[in-house]
N, C-alpha and C positions, 0 to 999 in steps of 0.2 A: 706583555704578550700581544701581538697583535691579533686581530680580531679579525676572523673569515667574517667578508660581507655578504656569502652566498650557503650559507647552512639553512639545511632543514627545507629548503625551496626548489621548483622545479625551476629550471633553466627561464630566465627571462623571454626568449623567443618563447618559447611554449605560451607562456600568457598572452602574447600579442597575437600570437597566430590561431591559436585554436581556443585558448580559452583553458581555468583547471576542470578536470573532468573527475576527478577524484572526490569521495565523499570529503564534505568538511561539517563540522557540527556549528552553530549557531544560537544566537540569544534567539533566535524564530527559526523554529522546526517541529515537524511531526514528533509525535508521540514517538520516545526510545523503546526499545524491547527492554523486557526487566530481566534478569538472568538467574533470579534465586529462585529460594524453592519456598512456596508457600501452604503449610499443613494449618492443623485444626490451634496449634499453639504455638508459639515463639520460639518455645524452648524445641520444638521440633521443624521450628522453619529457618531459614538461611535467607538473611535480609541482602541485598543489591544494591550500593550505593548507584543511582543517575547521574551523572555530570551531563547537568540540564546547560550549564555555560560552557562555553570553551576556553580555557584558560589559555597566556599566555606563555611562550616558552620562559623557562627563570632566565631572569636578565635580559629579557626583550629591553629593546631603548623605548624611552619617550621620545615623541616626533612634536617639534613646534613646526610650524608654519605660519611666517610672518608675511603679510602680504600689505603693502604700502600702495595708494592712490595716487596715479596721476605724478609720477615722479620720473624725470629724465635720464637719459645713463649716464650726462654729465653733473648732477645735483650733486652725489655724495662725494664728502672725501674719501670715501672707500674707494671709488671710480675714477679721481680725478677731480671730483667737484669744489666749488670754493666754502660748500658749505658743512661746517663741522657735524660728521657725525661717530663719535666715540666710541660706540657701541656698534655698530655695523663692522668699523674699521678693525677693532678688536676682535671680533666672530671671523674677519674674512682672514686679519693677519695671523690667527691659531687656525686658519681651513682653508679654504678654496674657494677663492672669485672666480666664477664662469663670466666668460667676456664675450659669447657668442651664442645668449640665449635669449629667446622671442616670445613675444605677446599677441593678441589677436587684434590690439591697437585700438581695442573701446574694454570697458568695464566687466559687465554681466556675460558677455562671451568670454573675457579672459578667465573668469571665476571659472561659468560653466566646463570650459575646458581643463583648467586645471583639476577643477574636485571630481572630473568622472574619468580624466587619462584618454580622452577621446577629443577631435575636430570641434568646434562650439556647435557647426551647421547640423553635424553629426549629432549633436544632443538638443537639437532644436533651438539654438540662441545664435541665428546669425544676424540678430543686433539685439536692440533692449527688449526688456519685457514690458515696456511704456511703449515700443514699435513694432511688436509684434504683429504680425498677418495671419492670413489663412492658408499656409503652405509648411511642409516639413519640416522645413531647416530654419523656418522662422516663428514658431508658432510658441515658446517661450515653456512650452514644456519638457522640463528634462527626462527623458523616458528610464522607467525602472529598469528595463533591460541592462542599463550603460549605469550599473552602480555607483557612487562615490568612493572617495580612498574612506570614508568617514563609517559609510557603511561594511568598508572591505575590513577596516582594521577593529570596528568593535564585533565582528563574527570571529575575528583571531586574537580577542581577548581583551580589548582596549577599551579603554574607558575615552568619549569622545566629545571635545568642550569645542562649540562657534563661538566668537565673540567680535563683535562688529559687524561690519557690513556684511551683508548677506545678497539682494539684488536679485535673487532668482527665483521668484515667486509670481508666477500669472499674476497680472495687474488685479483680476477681480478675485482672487484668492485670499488676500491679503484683507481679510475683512473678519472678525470674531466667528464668522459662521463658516469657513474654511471654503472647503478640503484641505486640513494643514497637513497630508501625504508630501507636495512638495514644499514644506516649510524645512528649516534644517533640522527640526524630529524629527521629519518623516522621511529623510537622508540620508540620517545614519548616525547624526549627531545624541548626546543624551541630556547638552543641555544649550541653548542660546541665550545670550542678552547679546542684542546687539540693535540694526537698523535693518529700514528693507530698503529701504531707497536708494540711488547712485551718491546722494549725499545727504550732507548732516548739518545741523547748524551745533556749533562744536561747543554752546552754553546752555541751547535749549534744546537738547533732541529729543527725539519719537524715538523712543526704547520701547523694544519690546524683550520679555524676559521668557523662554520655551514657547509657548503658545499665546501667552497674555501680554496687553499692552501695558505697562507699569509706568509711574509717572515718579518714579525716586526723588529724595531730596539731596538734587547733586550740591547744593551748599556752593555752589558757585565754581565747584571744578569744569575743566576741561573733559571734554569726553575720551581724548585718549587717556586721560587718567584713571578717568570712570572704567575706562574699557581692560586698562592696565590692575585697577584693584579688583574687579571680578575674576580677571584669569588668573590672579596668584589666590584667591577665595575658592576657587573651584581647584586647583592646585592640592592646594593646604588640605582642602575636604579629602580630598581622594588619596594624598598620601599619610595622613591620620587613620584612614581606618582601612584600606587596602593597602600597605605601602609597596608590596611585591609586584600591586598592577601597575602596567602602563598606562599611561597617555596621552593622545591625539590632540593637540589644541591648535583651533585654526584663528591670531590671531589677525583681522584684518581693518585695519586703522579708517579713520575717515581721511585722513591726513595721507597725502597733501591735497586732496581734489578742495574746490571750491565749497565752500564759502573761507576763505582764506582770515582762518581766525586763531589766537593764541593769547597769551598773556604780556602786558605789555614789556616785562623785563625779559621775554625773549628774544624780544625786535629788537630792545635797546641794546641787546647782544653785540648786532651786527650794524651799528650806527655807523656810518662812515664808509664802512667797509664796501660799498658798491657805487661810491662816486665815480668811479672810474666808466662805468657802464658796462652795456651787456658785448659790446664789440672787444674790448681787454678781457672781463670775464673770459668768451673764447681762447682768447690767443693763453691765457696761464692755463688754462682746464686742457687745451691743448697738450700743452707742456707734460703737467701731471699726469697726462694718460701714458706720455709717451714713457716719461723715468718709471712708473709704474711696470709696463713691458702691455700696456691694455690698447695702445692704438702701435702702430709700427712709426719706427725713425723718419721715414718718408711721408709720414700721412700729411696733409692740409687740411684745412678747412674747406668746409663746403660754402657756395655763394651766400648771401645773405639772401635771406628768404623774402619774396616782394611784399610782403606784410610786416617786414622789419626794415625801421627807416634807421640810417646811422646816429648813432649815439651823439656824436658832436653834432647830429641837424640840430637838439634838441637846444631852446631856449634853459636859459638857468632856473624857472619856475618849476618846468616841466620835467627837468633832469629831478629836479631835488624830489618832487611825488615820488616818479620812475625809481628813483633809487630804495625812497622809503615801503614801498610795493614789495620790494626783490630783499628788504629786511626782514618785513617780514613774514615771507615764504619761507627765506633759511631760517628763520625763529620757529615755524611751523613746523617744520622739517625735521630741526635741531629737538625738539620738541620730544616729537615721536619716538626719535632715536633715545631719549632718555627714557622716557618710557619702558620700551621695549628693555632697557637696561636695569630695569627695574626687574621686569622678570628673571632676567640674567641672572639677576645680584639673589634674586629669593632660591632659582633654582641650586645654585652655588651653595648659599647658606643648608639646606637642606640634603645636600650631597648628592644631587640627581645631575649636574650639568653634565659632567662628566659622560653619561651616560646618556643624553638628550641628544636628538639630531634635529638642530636648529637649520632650519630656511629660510632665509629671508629674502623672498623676490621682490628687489627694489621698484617698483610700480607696476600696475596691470594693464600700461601701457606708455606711450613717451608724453613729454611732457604736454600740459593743456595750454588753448591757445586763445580765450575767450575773455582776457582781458585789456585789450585795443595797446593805442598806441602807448598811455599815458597809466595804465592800472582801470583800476574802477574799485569802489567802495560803495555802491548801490545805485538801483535802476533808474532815482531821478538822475542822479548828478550824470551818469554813463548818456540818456538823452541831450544831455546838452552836447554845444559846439565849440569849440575853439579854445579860446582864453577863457569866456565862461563856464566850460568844464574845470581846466586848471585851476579859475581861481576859489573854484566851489571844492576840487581835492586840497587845494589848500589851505583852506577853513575849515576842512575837515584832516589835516593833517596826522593829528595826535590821535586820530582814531580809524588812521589807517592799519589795516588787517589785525586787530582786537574784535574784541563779543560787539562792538558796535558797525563792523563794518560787515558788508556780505559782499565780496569780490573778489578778483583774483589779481594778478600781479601782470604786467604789459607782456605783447605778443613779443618783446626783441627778449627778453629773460627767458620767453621759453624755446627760443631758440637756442639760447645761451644754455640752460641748464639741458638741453639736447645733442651737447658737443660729444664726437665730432660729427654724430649725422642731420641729415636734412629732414625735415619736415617734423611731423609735430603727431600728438593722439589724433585720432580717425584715419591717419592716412596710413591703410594696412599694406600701402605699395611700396612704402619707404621704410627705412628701417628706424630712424626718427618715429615710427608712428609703433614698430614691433619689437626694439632692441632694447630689454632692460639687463639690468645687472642680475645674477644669481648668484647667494655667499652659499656656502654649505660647513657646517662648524659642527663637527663631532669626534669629542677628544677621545674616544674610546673605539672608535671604528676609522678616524681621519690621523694619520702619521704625520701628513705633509703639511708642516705650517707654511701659509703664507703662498701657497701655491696658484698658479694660475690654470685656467683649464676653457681652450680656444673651440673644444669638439662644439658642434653644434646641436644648439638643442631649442626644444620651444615647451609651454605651459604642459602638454598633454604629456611629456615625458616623467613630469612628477610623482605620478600616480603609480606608474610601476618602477620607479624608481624608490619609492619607500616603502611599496611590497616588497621589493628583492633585500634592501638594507636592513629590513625587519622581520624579514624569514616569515612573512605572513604566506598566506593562499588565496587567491581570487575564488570561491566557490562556484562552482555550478550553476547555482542558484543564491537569490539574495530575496529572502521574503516573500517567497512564490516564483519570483521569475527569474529564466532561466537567460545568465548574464551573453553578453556579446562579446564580440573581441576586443580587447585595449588595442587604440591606436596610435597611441604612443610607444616612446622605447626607452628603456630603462637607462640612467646615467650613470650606474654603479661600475658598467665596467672603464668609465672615464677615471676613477676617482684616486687608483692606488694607480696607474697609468698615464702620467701626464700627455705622452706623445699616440698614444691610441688613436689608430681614424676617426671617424666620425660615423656612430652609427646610424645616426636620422640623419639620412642624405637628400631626402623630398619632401617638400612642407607646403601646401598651399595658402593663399592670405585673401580674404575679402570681405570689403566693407563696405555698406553701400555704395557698394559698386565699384570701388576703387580693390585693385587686385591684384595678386602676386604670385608670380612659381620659383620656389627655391628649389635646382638638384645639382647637390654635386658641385655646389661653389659657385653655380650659376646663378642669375636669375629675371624673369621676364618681370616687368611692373607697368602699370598701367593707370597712369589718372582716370577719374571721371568725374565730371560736374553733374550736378542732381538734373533731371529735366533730359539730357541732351543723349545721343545717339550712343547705343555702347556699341555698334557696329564701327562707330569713328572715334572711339577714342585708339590715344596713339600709344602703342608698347615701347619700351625700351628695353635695353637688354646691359644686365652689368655684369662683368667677374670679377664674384665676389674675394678669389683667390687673390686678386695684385688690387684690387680698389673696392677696400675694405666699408668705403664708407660713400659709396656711389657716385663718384664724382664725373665719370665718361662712360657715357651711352655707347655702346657698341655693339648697337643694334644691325646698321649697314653693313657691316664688317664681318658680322655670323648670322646670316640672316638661317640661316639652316639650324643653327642652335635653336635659334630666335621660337624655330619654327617647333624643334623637340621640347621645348618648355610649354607654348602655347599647347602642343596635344598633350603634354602630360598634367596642366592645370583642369584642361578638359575632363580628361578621364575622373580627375579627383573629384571635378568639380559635380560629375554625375555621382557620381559613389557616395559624396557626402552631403548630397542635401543643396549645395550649394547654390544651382539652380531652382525657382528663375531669377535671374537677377534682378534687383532693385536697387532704382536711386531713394525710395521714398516714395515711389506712387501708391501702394497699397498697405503703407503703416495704420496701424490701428486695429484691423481686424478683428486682432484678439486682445486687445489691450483694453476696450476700454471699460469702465466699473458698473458693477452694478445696477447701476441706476441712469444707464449710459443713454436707455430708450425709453425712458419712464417720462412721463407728464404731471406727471402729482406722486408725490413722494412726502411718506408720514415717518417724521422721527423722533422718539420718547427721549424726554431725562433720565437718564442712566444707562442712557447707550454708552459705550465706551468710546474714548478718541476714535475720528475714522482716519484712516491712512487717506492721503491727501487725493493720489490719481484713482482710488477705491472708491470716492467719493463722490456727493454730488458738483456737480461742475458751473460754471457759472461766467460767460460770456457772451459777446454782441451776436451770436447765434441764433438766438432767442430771449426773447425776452422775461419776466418772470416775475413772479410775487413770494415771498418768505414770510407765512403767517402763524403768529404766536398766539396759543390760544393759554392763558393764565388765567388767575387769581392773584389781586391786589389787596392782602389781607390786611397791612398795614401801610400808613404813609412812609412808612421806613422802609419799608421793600425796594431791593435794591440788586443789580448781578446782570449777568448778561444769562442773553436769550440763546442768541444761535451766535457764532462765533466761525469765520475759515480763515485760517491764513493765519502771524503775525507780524511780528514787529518792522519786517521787511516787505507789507504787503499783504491787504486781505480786506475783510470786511466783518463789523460786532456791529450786532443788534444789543441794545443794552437798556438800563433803567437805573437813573439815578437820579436825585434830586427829584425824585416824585415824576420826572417825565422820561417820555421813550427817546432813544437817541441810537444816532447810526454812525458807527465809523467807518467811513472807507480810505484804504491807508494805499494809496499807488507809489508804490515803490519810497516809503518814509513819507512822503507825505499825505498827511492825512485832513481830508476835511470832515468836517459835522454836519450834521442832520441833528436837529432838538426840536419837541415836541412845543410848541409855545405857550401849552396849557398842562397843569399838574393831573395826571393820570386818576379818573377815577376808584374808587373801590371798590372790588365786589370782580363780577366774571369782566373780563376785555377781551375781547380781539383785537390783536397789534401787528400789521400790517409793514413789510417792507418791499415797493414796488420799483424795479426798474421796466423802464418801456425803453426799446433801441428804436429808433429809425436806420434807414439805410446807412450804413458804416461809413463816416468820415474819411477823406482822401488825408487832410492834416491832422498831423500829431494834435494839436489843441482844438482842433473842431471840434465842437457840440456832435453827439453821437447818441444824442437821448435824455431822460430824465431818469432821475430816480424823486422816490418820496415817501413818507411816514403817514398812517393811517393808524388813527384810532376810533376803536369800534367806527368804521370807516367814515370816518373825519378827515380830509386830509390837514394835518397837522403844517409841515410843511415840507418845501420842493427846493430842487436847484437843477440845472442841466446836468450833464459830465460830461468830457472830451472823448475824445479817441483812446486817448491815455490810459483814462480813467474804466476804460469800457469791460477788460477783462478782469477777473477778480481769481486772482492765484491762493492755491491753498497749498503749495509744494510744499514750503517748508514747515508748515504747523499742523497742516490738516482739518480736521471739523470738528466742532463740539458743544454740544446742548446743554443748554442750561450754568455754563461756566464757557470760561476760556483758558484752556491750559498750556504749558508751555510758554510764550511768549506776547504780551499782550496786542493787540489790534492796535487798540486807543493809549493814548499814552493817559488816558482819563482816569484811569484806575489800572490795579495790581493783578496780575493773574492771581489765582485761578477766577477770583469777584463771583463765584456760587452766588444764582439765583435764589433771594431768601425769600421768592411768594410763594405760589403754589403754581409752577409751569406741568400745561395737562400736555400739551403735544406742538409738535413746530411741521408746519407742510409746508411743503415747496412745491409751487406749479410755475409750469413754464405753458407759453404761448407764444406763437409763432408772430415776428417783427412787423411792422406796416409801416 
């Protein structure tokens, strides 16, 4: 029997435009009226059951939500792509591939807007929460007014699982001491494990599990494994002891964004497979899309992109990297998609798939473009030049994109897995930067196998598209405050309708400063380079109806259209936030941590891990001291002291072999600092100083000293470069008295616990000379 996708709900328009006005009841609500009758005894009173929750309709579906990193519309074989993914291709060929739906073309706006069904600028993310400012549409707070679908669907009975990346959390939020209101409990979720950062290192990551940082023993999995065993745990929990409730789970992978890591029998997968290069890649992804029915008979290629040099320029060293880069990404890739099929395979087993309405929006934006001509596999070998680059990827070969590499895969691959549009992630003026795939797989509400679906759509349409699917209600109010209008539009009535119009006919697009107006097939776009005149940069204008994939400006030719896009990007662009415009002049504002204006900073052993950009910071800015104040109880005392950053970069203060010692590790390489003399017993103060002078013009110019101090001895010194001047703690973060996650020094094992007695570690900073 087919299944009405519009029971029990008011009309979709109604939620866009006005908003439900209707009571709904809630896990957070006022006191209910009781309605029995209460005397002096039981036998003479009439008891009231409350239904303090709202349940859900019987046989509401479970909703997944897969959401994938940094992945092109040319990558899957669902799409066209050359790279296997079995599970995708499966969900799309039982449902519906959407071939004309959009992203915001960077990360944390993409999320933002999908999880609230409203504009990013509109929910305060019109870029990261690491670039935040002091202005509305960029100031990284999601406003409660503009609920999540997360919070929409556990007020209509649903039980609500994050798992992965998450990115939407005020940079100085993200600290033990909160406000965890905008954490994803305080959004509507009931449980996270996942990250907060745009990425992950995919062997050692910062998990956090609801509100706590947890340091698991991954036993050497992969994080989307990790990530894949908690959501069938949280699964299994919920349908064990509710099995009649629904659930929300928002799967969202670290894969594919950088650090481009996987196991090495994935890569070996795809050995061979991309000799050809990324200029053939094209031309077959081509093809696929067309037998497919996902690009038209006529389409082309768009030019090569000026940051993509041809594939035959490349010498045979530099081919062989390039190829082994672009393995493995589709092992990455290949990876996730089994993963995810994993879930598949448990919901199946258990008899719920059937009834699940699976989404998998293939990246939350086009592909990423930040690994050069050649790939990269870490920050030393990417500073080199020429042949000594190559021939450093190539002695590092066998450890390209595994747990030992942190990089990503060459600028012509992402163009490639970008086929057939131009340009790449940031650029929200190109459809390369906003065009991902969308499957939609629900065997219980979805008839048409295998179907294709061209309406146009973008991220914010999500939200009431799985309100309307799921017969839920936007409430009046969510938790106190009283909701806004969704600015999205619902996709349900595309779904049992192949050939239906399009009903999101106007979409605006912008990214520092780079900017877009889609209406009606049309669309105005607009480069901008950081620094330079927005007054001068130049529009172009394409229809999108006959030149699907922007191939002729036909700006001269309608300048009048030219001209009704430019005022209707305007108009949007007042309404949501999206002025004033920024290249980057005023990033930061609101981003940066805690301890962003501090001069002496005191931090205990047993603090917990600090998130990295939360953290204290540590560059040619200012200069600084890191002092340890211990207890040398025994000559065997041994551990580190303060610890930021790992294996890819950072800096341990440490104690071993009876003396104090410093790693600083710039980008895998790491030099020493060692105490020349075995550490007394009894109280010390241990001293780590860098001094900057004025900042080096050369990459290997002296840019200062650093040095070891005990009970202020100096112990001993060396310069450091330009290079060596910033000390990164992205991917590890901070930590007292241990080093967790991945180590600094390769001199010892994470976590190496402090075994004396550490009373406190201070950090002062002072101004350079």
């Amino acid at each position: 029997m087919k299944q009405k996708i519009t029971k029990g709900i008011l009309p979709i328009a109604t939620l866009v435009s006005v908003g439900i006005t209707q009571p709904s009841a809630a896990q957070y609500s006022p006191q209910q009226q009781w309605k029995g009758k209460i005397a002096k005894t039981v036998g003479e009173s009439a008891p009231y059951k409350v239904e303090y929750a709202k349940k859900a309709p019987k046989g509401a579906p479970n909703v997944v939500l897969v959401v994938l990193d940094d992945v092109g519309f040319g990558a899957s074989s669902a799409f066209g792509g050359l790279i296997e993914t079995p599970t995708i291709d499966s969900l799309a060929n039982n449902g519906l591939r959407y071939t004309n739906f959009h992203t915001t073309s960077i990360s944390a706006p993409s999320r933002a807007s999908l999880l609230t069904g409203r504009n990013h600028h509109s929910v305060h993310f019109g870029s990261f929460a690491e670039t935040a400012s002091d202005f509305p549409g960029y100031d990284a707070h999601l406003p409660f007014e503009k609920g999540t679908i997360a919070e929409i669907l556990r007020e209509n009975g649903y039980n609500t699982y994050a798992i992965g990346k998450w990115h939407l959390t005020p940079v100085p939020e993200v600290t033990q001491s909160g406000p965890f209101n905008r954490w994803p409990l305080g959004r509507g979720f009931d449980h996270f494990f996942g990250f907060h950062y745009a990425l992950s290192d995919q062997y050692t990551p910062q998990l956090w599990e609801d509100n706590s940082k947890v340091e698991p023993d991954t036993k050497g999995k992969h994080l989307t494994t990790l990530l894949a065993d908690k959501a069938i745990h949280y699964i299994a929990s919920q349908k064990s002891t509710t099995p009649d409730k629904p659930f929300f789970l928002l799967f969202a992978t670290g894969a594919t964004h950088a650090p481009v890591q996987v196991d090495r029998s994935w890569i070996d997968k795809y050995k061979g497979k991309f000799d050809d290069g990324w200029d053939r890649y094209r031309e077959k992804t081509l093809g696929n899309q067309k037998k497919l029915g996902i690009a038209p008979p006529n389409a082309e290629l768009t030019p090569r992109e000026r940051d993509v040099v041809p594939w035959d320029s490349l010498n045979t060293k530099e081919k062989k990297v390039a190829a082994r880069s672009m393995e493995g990404y589709a092992g990455f890739l290949s990876h996730a998609d089994y993963e995810i099929g994993r879930i598949v395979d448990f919901l199946r087993s258990i008899n719920q798939l059937d009834n699940t309405i699976f989404l998998v929006i293939v990246g939350d934006n086009g592909a990423a473009k930040e690994g050069g001509k050649i790939g990269a596999i870490n920050g030393y070998i990417s500073s080199l030049k020429g042949d000594e680059q190559v021939d450093a990827m190539l002695s590092e070969y066998d450890n390209i994109a595994t747990q030992n590499s942190m990089g990503n895969y060459p600028t012509g691959w992402s163009q490639a897995t970008n086929t057939p549009f131009r340009l790449w992630k940031n650029n929200a003026h190109s459809e390369g930067g906003t065009r991902n795939p969308l499957v939609i797989h629900w065997p219980a509400g979805i008839k048409d196998k295998n179907g294709l679906r061209t309406q146009y759509g973008h991220l914010n349409d999500i939200l009431p598209t799985i309100v309307e699917l799921t017969g839920s209600r936007i409430p009046p109010t969510i938790n106190g405050y009283a909701q806004e209008p969704i600015e999205g539009t619902s996709l349900a009535y595309s779904i049992h309708d192949p050939k239906a119009p399009s009903r999101h006919t106007q979409q605006y697009y912008e990214m520092f400063g780079k900017r877009a107006m889609y209406k009606d097939g049309w669309k105005a776009a607009a480069a901008h380079e950081r620094g330079t005149d927005f007054g001068k940069d130049v529009w172009e204008l394409f229809n999108m109806n006959d030149d699907f994939n922007e191939r002729f400006n036909v700006a001269d030719k309608y300048p009048e259209k030219l001209k009704e896009l430019l005022d209707a990007f305007d108009a949007d662009a007042r309404k949501y936030n999206v002025y004033p415009l920024d290249g980057g002049s005023t990033w930061g504002g609101q981003s940066k941590s805690v301890y962003a204006n501090a001069s002496r900073i005191t931090l205990y052993p047993g603090v917990d891990h600090i998130f990295g950009a939360a953290g204290p910071s540590f560059n040619s800015s200012r200069s600084f001291s890191i002092i340890s104040d211990a207890v040398i109880t025994d000559k065997s005392n041994e551990g580190v002291l303060f610890a930021i950053g790992g294996r890819f970069g950072g800096m341990s203060i440490f104690v071993k072999d009876g003396k104090l010692q410093v790693a600083h590790n710039s980008s895998t390489r790491v030099r020493y600092l060692e105490s020349s003399k075995q550490l007394p017993l009894g109280q010390v103060t241990l001293r780590y100083e860098v001094r900057y002078s004025k900042e080096a013009k050369g990459f290997k110019d002296p840019a200062g000293t650093e040095a070891i101090y005990v009970n202020n001895d100096k112990v001993a010194e060396h310069q450091i470069s330009r290079a060596e001047s910033n000390i990164s703690a992205y991917q590890d973060g901070v930590d007292v008295g241990c080093d967790q996650l991945s180590p600094v020094a390769d001199r010892y094992k994470s976590p190496f616990n402090f075994t004396g007695d550490l009373k406190k570690v201070i950090i002062e900073y002072r101004e350079n000379k």
